[in-house]
C-alpha positions in Angstrom: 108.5 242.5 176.1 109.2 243.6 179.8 111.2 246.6 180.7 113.6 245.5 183.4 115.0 248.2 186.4 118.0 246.7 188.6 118.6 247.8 192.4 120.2 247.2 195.4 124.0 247.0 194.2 126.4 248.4 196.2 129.9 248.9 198.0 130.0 246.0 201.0 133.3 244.3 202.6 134.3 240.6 202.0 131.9 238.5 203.6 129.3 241.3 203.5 125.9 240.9 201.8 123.4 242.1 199.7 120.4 241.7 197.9 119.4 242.5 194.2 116.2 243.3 193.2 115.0 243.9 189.4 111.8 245.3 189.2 109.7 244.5 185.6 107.1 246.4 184.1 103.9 244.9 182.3 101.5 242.4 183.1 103.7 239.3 182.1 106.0 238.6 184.7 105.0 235.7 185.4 105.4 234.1 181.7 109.1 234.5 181.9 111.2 232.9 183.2 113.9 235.1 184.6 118.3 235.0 185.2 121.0 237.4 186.0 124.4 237.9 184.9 127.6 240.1 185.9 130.3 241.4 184.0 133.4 242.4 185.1 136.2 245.1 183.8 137.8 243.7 181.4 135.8 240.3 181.3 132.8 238.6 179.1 129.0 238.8 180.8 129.1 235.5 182.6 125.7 233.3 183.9 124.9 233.5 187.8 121.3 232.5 188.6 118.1 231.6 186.9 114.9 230.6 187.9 112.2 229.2 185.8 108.5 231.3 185.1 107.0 229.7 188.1 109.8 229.6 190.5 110.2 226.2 191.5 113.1 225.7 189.7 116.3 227.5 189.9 120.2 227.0 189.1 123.4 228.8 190.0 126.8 229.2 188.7 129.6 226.9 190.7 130.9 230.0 192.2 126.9 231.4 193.6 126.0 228.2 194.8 125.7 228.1 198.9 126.0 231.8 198.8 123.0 233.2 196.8 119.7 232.7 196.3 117.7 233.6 193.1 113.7 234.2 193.6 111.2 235.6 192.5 107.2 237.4 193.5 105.3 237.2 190.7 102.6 239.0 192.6 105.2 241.5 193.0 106.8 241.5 189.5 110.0 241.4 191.2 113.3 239.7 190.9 115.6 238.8 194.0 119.2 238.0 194.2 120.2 237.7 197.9 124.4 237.5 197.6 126.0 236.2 201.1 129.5 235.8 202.0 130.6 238.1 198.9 134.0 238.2 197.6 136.0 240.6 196.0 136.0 238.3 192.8 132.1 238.9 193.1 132.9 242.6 192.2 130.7 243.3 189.2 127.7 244.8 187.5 124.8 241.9 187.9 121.9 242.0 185.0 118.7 240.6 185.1 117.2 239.3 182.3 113.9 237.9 181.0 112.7 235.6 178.3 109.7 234.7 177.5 109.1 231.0 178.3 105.4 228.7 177.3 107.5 225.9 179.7 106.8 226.4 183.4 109.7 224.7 184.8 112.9 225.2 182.5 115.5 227.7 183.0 118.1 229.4 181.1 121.9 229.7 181.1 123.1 231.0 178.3 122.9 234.8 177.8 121.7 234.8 174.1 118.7 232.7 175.2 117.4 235.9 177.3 115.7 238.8 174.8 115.1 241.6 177.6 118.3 242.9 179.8 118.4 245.7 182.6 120.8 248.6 182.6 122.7 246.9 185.5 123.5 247.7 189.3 127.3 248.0 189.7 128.2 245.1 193.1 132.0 246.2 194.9 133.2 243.8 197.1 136.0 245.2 199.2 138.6 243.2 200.9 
């Protein structure tokens, strides 16, 4: 189990940007591999990053991809998400999440494969 502490959200204009950080407690970090997700008013939680235990390997959402970057210091037991060129359709709170995972490289989409959330960081994108 890892106890999991979002910051970093924010108000910012359209084509602003910001960076997400999600800080986990413990000494096992680095044995999970790590995501986040946003939900917004009135819509389901919905997959945006994840990035496998070691950090080599990472995916994104259609809609993240060219403008965020997931990563990760393990030394640090720290998540990133660095979010450019935000939209107002970005307009959210993001999660972070951790699983545990024995697999160095895989990585996780689906939100019921994740066992530890965050309380969330609320992201407003004006336009």
């Amino acid at each position: 189990q890892v106890q999991l502490v979002e910051s970093g959200g924010g108000l910012v204009q359209a084509g602003g940007s910001l960076r997400l950080s999600c800080a986990a407690s413990g000494r096992t970090f680095s044995t999970h591999a790590m995501g986040w997700f946003r939900q917004a008013p009135g819509k389901e939680r919905e997959f945006v990053a994840a990035i496998s235990r070691s950090g080599y390997n990472s995916t994104y959402t259609d809609s993240a991809k060219g403008r965020f970057t997931i990563s990760r210091d393990n030394a640090k037991n720290t998540l990133y998400l660095q979010m450019n060129s935000l939209k107002p359709e970005d307009t959210a709170v993001y999660y972070c999440a951790a699983r545990a995972s024995r697999d160095y490289s895989s990585v996780y989409q689906l939100a019921r494969n994740y066992d530890n959330w965050g309380q969330g960081t609320q992201v407003t994108v004006s336009s």
